[in-house]
N, C-alpha and C positions, 0 to 999 in steps of 0.2 A: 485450599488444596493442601494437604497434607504430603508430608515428605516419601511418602513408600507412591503415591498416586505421581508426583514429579517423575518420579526413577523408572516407573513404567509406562507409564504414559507421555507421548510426546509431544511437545509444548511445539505450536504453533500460533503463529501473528496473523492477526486477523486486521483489515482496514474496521474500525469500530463504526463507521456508517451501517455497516451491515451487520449490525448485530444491533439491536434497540435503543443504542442512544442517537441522540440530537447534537449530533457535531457538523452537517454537511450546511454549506455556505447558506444553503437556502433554510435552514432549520427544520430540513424533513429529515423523515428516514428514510433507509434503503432495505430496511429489514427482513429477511428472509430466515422466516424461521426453521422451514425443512430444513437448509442448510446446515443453520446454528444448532439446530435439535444433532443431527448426523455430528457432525464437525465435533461437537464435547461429547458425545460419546466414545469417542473415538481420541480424541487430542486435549489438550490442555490449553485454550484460548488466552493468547496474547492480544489485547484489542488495543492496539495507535492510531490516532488520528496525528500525522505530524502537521498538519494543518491550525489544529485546536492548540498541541500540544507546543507549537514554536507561538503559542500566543496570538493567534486570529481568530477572534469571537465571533457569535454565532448568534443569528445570523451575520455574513460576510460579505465582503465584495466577493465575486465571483471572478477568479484569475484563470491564466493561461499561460501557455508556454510561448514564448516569442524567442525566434531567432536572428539574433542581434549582434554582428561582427564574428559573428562564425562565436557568440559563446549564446549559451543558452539561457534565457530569463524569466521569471516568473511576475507575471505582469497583472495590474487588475485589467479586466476585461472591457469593464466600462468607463473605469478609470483609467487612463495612461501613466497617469503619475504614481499611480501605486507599482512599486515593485518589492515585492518580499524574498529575492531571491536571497539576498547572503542569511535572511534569516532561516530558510529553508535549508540551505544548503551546511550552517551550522548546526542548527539542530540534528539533521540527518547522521554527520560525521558524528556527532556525540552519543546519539542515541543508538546509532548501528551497532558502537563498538561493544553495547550491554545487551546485544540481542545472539552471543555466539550460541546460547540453548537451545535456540529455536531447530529446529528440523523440517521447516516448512512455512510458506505463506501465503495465503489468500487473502487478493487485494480487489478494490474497486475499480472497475475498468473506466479507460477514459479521465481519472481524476489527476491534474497537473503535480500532486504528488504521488498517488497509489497505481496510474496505468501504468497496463503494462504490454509496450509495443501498439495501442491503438490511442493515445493521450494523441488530441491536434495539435501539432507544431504549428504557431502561423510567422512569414515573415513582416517585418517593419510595417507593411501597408494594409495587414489583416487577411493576405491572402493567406489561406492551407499552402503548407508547402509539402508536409510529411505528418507520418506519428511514429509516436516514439514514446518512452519512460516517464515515465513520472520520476520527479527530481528525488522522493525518495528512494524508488524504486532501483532508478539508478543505480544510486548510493549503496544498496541495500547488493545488487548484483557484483560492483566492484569489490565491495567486501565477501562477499560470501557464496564466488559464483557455481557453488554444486549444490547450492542450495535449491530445494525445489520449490518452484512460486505458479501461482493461475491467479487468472482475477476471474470474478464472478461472472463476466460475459462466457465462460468456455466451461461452467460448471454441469455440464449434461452428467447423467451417471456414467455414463461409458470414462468423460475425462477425471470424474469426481471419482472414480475406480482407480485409474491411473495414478493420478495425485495422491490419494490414502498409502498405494504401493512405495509409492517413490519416499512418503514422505518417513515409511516403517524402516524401509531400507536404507534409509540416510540414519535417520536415529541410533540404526542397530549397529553402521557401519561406525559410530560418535565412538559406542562401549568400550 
């Protein structure tokens, strides 16, 4: 990217499953290339996996969100004794604080760091209780909540119209 393509075009974070690398637990992709073709046309692709990125190789256990004394935990799925949450939860605050460029993000739905509002909560015993954020997600809203975000479950053109708007208009409001 060169500096005059930064200044006009606006830099948006991308969950990197959905774009053609091999970061999700299982060592697929989630690849959608309509999308990624649309999306850099138009934006400057930021791709985090904070998954990869706080140090969980690939392929992985496969974790969850569990709620645990009213605080929220990031737990392996099939392991109980895996929990990654303070490393989640550091990585997030550190990595948040170097994302103020962005003007926009599209995230992987359902991912215990990337959902967003549909990620399963379960309690102690396995039961669902709720959905909710993803831990980066989270992180990502306390810090920067006029930020505009979808995850790729709600990417129809109509919402993917919307999103592009939102994300021109945030950008321009930055200048």
């Amino acid at each position: 990217m060169n500096s005059n393509e930064s200044e006009t075009k606006p830099s948006i974070g991308i969950s990197e499953c959905l774009t053609n690398c091999i970061v999700r637990y299982d060592g697929k992709t989630q690849f959608n290339q309509s999308l990624i073709s649309y999306l850099s046309e138009k934006f400057h692709l930021v791709t985090i996996c904070p998954e990869v990125e706080t140090g969980l190789g690939v392929p992985r256990p496969p974790i969850e969100l569990i709620e645990h004394a009213e605080q929220l935990r990031v737990r392996g799925r099939d392991d109980k004794t895996l929990d990654v949450t303070d490393e989640l939860l550091s990585y997030s605050k550190q990595k948040i604080s170097g994302l103020k460029l962005l003007s926009g993000y599209v995230f992987k739905a359902r991912s215990p760091s990337c959902g967003v509002m549909n990620t399963p909560v379960y309690n102690t015993h396995g039961e669902l209780t709720h959905y909710g954020n993803g831990v980066f997600v989270d992180a990502l809203i306390k810090r920067y909540p006029a930020l505009p975000i979808i995850d790729d479950s709600l990417l129809d053109d109509k919402q993917l119209d919307l999103f592009t708007r939102k994300v021109f208009e945030y950008f321009n409001a930055k200048e």
